[in-house]
GUDREN-478420 format. One record per atom (N, C-alpha, C, O): atom name; z, x, y negated. Coordinates in steps of 0.02 Angstrom, whole numbers, m for minus. Atoms other than C-alpha are relative to their C-alpha. Layout:
+------+--------+--------+--------+
| atom |     up |   east |  north |
+------+--------+--------+--------+
|   CA |      Z |      X |      Y |
...
+------+--------+--------+--------+
This chain:
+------+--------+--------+--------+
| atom |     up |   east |  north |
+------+--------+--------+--------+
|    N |     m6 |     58 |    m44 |
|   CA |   2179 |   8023 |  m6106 |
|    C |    m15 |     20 |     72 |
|    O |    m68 |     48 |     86 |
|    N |      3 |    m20 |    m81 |
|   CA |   2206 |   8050 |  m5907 |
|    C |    m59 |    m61 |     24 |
|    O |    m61 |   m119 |      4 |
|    N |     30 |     57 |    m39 |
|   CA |   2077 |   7963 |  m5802 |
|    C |    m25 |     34 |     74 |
|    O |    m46 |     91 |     87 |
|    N |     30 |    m44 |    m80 |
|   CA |   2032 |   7993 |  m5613 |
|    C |    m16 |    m60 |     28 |
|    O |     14 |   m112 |     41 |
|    N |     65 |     48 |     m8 |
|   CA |   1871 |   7912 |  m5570 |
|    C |     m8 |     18 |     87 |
|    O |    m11 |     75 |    111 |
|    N |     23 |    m24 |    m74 |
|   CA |   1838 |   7896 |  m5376 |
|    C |    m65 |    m30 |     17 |
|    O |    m93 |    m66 |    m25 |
|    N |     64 |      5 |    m21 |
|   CA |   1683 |   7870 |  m5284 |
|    C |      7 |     17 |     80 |
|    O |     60 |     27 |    110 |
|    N |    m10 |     m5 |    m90 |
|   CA |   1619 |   7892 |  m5080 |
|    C |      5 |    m57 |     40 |
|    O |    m17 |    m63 |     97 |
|    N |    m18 |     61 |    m49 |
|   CA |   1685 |   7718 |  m5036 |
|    C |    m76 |    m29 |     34 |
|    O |   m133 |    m14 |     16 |
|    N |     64 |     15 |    m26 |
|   CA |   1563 |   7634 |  m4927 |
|    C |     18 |    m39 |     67 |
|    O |     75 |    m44 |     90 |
|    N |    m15 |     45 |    m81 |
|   CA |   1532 |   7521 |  m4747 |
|    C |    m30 |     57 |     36 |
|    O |    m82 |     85 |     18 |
|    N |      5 |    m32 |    m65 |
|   CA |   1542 |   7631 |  m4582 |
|    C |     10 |    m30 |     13 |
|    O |     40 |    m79 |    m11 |
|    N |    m33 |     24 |    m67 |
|   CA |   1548 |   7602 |  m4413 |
|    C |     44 |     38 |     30 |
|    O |     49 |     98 |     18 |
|    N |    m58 |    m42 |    m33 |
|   CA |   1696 |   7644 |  m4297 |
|    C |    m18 |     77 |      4 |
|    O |    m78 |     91 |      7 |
|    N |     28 |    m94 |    m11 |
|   CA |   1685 |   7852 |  m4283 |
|    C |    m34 |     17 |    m45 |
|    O |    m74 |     62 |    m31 |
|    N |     66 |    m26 |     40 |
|   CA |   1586 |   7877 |  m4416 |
|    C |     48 |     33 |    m67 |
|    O |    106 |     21 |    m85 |
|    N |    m28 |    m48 |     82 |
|   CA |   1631 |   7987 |  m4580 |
|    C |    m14 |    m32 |    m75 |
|    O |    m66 |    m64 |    m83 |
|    N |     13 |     m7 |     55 |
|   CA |   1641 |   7969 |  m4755 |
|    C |     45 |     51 |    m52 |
|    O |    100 |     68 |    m32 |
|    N |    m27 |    m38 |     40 |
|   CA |   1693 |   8079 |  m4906 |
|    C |      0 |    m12 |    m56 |
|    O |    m50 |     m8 |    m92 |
|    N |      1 |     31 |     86 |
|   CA |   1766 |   8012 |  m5073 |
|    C |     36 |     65 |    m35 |
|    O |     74 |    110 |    m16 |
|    N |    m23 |    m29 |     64 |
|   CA |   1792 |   8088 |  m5231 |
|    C |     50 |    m14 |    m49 |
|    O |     64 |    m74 |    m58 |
|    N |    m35 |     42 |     43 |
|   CA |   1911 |   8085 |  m5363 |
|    C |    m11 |     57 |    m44 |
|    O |      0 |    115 |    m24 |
|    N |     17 |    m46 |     69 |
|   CA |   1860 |   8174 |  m5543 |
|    C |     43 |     m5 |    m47 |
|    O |     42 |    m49 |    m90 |
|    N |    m55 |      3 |     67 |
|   CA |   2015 |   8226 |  m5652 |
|    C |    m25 |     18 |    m56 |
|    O |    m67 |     59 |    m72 |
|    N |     28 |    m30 |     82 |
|   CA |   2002 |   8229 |  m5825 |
|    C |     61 |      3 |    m62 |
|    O |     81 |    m55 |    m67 |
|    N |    m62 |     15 |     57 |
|   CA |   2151 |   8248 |  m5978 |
|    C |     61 |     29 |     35 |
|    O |    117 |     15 |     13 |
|    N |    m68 |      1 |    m19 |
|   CA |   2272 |   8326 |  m5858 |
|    C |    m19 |     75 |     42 |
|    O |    m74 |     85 |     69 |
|    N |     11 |    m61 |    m44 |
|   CA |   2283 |   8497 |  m5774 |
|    C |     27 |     m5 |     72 |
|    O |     81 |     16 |     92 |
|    N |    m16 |     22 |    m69 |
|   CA |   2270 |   8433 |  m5594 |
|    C |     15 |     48 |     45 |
|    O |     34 |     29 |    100 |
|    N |    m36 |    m57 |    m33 |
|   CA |   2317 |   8602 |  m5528 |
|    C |     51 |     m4 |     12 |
|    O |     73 |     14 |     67 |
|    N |    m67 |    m13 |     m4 |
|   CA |   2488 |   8579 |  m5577 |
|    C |     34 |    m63 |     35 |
|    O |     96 |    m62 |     35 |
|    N |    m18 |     75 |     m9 |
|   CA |   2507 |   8384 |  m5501 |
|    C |      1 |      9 |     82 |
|    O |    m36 |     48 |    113 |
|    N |     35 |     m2 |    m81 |
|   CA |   2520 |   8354 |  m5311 |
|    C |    m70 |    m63 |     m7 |
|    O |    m42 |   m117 |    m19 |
|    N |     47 |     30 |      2 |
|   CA |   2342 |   8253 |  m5317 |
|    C |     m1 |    m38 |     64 |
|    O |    m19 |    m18 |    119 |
|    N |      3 |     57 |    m84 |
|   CA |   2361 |   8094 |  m5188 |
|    C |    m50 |    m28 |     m3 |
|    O |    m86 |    m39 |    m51 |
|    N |     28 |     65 |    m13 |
|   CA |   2274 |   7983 |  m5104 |
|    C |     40 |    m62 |     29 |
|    O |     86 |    m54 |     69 |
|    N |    m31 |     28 |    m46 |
|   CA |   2321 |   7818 |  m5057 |
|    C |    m28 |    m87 |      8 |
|    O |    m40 |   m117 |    m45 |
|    N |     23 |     52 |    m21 |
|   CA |   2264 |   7655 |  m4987 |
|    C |     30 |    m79 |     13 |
|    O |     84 |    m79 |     43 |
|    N |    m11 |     57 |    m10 |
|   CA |   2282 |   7460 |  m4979 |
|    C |    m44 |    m29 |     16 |
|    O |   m101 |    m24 |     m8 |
|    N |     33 |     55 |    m44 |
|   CA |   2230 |   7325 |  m4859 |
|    C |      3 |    m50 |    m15 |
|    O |     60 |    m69 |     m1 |
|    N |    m39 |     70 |     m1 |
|   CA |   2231 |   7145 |  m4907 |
|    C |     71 |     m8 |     31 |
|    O |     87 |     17 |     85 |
|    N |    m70 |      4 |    m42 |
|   CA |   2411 |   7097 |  m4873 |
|    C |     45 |     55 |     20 |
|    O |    102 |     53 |     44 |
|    N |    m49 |    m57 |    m13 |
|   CA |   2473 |   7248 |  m4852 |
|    C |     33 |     38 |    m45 |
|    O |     24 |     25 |   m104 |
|    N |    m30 |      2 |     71 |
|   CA |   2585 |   7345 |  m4949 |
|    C |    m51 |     86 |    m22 |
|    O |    m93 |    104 |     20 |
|    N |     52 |    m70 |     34 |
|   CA |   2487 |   7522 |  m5037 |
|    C |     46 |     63 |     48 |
|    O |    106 |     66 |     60 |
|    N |    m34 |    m53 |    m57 |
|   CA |   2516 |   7676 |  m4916 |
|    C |    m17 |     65 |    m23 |
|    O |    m70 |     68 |    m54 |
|    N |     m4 |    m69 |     18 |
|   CA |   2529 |   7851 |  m4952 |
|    C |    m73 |     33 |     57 |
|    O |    m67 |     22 |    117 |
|    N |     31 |    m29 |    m39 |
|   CA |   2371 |   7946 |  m4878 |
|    C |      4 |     51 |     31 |
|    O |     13 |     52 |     92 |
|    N |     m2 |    m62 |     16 |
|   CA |   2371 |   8121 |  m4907 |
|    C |      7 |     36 |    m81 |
|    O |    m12 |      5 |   m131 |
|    N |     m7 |    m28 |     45 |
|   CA |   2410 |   8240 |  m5036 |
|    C |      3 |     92 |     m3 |
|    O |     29 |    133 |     33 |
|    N |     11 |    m86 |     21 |
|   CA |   2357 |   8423 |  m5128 |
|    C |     49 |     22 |    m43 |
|    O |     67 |    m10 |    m92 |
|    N |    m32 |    m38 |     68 |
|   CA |   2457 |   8528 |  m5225 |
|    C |    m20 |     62 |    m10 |
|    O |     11 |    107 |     18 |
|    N |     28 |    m44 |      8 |
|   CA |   2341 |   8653 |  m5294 |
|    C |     38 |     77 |      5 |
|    O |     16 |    129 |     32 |
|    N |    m30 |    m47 |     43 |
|   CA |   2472 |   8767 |  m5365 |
|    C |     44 |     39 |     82 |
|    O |     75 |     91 |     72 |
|    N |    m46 |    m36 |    m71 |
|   CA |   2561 |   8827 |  m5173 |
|    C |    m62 |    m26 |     60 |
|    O |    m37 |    m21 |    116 |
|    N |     49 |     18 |    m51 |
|   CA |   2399 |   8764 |  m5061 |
|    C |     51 |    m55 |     54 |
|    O |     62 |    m41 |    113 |
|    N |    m59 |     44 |    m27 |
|   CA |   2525 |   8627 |  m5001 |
|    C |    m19 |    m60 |     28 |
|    O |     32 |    m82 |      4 |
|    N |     30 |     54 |    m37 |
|   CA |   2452 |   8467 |  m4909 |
|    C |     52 |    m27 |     45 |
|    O |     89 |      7 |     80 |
|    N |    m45 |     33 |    m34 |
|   CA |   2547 |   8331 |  m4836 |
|    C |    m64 |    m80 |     18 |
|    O |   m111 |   m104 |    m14 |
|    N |     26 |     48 |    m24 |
|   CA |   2485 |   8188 |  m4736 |
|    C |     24 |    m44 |     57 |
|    O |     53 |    m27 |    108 |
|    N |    m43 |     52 |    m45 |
|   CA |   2530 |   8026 |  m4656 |
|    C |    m29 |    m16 |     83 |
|    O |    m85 |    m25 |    108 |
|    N |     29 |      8 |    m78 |
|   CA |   2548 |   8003 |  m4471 |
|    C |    m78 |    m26 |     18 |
|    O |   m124 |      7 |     42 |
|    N |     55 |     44 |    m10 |
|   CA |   2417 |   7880 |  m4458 |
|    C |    m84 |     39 |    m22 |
|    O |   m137 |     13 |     m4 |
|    N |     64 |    m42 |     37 |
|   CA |   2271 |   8000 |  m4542 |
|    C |      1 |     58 |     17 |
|    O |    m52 |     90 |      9 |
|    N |     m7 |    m84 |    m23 |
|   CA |   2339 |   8176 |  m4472 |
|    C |    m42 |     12 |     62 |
|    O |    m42 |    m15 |    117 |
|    N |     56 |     14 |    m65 |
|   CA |   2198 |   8231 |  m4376 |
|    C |    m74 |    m13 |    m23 |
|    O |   m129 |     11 |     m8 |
|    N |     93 |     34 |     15 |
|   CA |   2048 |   8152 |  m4443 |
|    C |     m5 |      8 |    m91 |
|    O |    m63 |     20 |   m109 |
|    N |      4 |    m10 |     56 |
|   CA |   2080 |   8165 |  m4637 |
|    C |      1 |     64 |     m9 |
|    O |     23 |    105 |     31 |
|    N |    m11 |    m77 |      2 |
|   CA |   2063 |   8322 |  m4715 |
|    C |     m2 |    m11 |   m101 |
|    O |    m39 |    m50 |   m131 |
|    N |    m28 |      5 |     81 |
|   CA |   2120 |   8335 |  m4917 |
|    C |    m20 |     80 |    m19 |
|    O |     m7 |    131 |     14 |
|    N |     33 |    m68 |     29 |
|   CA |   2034 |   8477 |  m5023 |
|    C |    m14 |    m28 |    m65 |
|    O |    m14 |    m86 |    m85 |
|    N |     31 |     m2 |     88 |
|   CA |   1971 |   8522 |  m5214 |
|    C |    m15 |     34 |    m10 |
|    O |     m3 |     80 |     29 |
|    N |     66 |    m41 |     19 |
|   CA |   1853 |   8611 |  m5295 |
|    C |      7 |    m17 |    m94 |
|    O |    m16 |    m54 |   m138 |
|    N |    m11 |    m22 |     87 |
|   CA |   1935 |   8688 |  m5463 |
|    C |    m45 |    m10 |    m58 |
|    O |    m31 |    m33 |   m113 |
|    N |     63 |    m16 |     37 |
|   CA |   1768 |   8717 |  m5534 |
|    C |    m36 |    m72 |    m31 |
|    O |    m73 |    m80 |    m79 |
|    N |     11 |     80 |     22 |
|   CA |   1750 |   8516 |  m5536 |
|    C |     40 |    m20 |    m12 |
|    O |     25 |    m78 |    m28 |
|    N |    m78 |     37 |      8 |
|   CA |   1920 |   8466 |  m5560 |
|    C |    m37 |    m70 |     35 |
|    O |    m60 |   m121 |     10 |
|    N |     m1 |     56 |    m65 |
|   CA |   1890 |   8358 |  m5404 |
|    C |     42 |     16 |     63 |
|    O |     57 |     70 |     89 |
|    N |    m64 |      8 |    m77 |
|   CA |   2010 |   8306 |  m5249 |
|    C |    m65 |    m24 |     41 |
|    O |   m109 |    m53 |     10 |
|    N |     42 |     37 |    m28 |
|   CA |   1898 |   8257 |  m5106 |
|    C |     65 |    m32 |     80 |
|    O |    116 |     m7 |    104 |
|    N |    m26 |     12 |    m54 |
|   CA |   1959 |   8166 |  m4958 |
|    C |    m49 |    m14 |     53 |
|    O |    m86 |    m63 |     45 |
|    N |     41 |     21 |    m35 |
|   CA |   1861 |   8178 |  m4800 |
|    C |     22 |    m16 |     58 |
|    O |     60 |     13 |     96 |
|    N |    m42 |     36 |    m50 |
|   CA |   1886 |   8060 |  m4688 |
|    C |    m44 |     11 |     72 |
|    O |   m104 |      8 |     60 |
|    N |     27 |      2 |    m60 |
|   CA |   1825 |   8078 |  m4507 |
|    C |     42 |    m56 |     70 |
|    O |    102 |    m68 |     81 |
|    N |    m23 |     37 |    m44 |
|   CA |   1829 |   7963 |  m4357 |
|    C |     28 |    m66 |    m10 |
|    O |     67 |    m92 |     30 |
|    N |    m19 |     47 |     23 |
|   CA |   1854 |   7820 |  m4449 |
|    C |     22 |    m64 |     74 |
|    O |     m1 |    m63 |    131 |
|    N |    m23 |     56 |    m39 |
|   CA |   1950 |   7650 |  m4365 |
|    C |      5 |    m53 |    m43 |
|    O |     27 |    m44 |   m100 |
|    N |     20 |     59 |     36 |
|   CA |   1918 |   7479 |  m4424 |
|    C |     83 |     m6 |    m48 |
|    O |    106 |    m42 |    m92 |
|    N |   m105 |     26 |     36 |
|   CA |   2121 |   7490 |  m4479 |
|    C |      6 |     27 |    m60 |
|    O |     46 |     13 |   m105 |
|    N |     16 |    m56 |     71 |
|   CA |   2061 |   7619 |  m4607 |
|    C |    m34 |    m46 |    m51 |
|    O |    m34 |    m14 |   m104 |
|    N |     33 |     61 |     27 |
|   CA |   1974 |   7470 |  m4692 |
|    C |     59 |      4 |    m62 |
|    O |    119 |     m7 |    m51 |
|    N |    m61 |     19 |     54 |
|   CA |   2068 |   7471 |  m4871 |
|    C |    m29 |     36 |    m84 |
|    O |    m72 |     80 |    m87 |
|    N |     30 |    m28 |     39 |
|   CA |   2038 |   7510 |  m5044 |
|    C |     31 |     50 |    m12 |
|    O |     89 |     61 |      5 |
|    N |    m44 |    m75 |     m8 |
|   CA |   2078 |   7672 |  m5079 |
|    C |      0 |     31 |    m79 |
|    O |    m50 |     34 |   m116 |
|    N |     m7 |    m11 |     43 |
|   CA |   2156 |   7735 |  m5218 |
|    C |     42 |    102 |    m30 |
|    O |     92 |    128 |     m4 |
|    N |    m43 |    m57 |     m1 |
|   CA |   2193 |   7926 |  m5310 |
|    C |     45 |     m2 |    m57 |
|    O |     54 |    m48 |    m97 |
|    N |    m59 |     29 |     35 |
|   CA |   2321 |   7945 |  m5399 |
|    C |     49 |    115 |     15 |
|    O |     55 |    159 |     57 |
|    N |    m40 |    m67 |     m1 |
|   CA |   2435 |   8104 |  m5480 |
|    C |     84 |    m12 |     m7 |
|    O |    103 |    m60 |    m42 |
|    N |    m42 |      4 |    m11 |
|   CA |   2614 |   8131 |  m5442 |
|    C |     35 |     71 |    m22 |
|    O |     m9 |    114 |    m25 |
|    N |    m25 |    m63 |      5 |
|   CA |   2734 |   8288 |  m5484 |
|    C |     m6 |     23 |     60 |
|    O |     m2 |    m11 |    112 |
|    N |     25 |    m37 |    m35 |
|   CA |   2690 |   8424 |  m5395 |
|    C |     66 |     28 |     72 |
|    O |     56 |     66 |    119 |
|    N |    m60 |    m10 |    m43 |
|   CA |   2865 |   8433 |  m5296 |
|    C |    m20 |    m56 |    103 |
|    O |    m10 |    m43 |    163 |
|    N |    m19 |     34 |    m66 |
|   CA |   2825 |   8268 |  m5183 |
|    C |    m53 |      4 |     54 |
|    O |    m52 |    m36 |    101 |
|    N |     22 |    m32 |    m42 |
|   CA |   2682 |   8370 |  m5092 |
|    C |     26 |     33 |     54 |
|    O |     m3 |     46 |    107 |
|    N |    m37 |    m30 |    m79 |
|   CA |   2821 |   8449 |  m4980 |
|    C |     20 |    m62 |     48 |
|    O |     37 |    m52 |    106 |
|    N |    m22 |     28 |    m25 |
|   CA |   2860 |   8278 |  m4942 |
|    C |    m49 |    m11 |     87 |
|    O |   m108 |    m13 |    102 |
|    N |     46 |     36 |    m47 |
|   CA |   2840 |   8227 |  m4765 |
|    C |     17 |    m44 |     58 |
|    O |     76 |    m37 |     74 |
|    N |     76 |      1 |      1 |
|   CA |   2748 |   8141 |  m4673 |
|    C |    m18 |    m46 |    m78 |
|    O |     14 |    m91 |   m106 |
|    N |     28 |     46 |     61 |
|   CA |   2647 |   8079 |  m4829 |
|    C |     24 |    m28 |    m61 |
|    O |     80 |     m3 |    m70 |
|    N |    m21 |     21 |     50 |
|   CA |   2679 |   7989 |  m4990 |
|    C |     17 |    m78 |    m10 |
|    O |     21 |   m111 |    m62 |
|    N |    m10 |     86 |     10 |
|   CA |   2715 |   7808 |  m4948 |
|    C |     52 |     m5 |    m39 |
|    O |     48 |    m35 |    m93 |
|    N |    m42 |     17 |     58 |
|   CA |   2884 |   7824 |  m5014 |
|    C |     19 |      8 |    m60 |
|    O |     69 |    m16 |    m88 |
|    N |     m2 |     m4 |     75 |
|   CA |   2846 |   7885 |  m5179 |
|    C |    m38 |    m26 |    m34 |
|    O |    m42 |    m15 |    m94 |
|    N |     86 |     41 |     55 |
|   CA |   2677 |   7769 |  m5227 |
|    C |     48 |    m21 |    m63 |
|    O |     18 |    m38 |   m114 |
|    N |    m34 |     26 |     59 |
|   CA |   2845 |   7722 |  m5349 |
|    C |    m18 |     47 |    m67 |
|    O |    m34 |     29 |   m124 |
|    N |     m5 |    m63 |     40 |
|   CA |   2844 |   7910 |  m5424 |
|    C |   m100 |     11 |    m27 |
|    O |   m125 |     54 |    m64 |
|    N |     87 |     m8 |     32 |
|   CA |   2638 |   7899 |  m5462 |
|    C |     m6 |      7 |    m82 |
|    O |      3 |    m46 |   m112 |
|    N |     12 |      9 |     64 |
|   CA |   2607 |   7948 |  m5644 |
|    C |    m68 |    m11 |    m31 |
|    O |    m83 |    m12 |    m91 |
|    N |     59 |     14 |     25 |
|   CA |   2439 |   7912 |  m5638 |
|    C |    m77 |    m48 |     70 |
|    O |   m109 |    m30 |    119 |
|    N |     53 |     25 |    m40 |
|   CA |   2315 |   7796 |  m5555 |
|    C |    m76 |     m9 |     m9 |
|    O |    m98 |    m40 |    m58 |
|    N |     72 |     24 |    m21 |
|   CA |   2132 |   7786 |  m5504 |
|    C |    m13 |    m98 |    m37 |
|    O |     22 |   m137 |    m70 |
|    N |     m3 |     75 |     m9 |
|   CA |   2057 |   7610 |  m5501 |
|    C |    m39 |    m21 |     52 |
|    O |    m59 |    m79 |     53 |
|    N |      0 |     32 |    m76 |
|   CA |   2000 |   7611 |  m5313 |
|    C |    m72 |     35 |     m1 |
|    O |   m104 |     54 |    m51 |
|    N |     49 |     22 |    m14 |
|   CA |   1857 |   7629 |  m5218 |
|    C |    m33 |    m15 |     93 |
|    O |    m41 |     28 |    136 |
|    N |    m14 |     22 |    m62 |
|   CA |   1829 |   7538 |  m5057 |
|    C |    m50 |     19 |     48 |
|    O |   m110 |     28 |     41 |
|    N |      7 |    m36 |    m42 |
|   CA |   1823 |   7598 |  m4899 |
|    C |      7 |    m82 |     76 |
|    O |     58 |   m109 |     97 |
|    N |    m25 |     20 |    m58 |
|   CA |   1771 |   7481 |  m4745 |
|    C |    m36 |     21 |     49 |
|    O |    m93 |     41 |     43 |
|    N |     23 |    m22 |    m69 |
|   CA |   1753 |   7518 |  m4563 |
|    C |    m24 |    m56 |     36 |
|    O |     21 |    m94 |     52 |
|    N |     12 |     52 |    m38 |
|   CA |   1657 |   7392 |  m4471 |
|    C |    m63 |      4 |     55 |
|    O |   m114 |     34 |     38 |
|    N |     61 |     m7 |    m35 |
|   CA |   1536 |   7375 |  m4325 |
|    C |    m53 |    m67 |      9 |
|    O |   m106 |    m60 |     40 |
+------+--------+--------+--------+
């Protein structure tokens, strides 16, 4: 049984950092591009960033290039996403999530494949506020 448990979410203020987790389990997340991706009230779910262990491959959406940074740590079968410089717009729950390992070249980011996701998280929220 696949499951990928996240963690990290939390309240900042503007500029400030945080770093979530996501712990694969039932699936050899090496071979997956390993996303992240986020929703706001009302909004529709957005592609964050994404790993693809297997070619060191990282893709990421305009809006996060810069201040996000996407990594894993084999030895945990964990994705981390660390976010820096946070902006209240970053406010959303955030979700990981595995995809074939192809739509890592995509770019910028994964918004238009949150369709192609074969596997989801079940969030963990992220707000920015002062």
């Amino acid at each position: 049984q696949v499951q990928l448990v996240e963690s990290g979410g939390g309240s900042v203020q503007p500029g400030g950092s945080l770093r979530l987790s996501c712990a694969a389990s039932g699936l050899p997340y090496s071979s997956y591009c390993m996303g992240w991706f986020r929703q706001a009230p009302g909004k529709e779910r957005e592609g964050v960033a994404g790993f693809y262990a297997g070619a060191l491959r990282t893709t990421y959406s305009d809006s996060v290039k810069g201040r996000f940074t996407i990594s894993q740590d084999n030895a945990k079968n964990t994705v981390y996403l660390q976010m820096n410089s946070l902006k209240p717009e970053d406010t959303a729950m955030y979700y990981c999530a595995a995809l074939p390992s192809g739509y890592c070249y995509s770019s910028p980011g994964l918004t238009p494949y949150r369709g192609n996701v074969l596997y989801w998280g079940k969030g963990t929220q992220v707000t920015v506020s002062s």
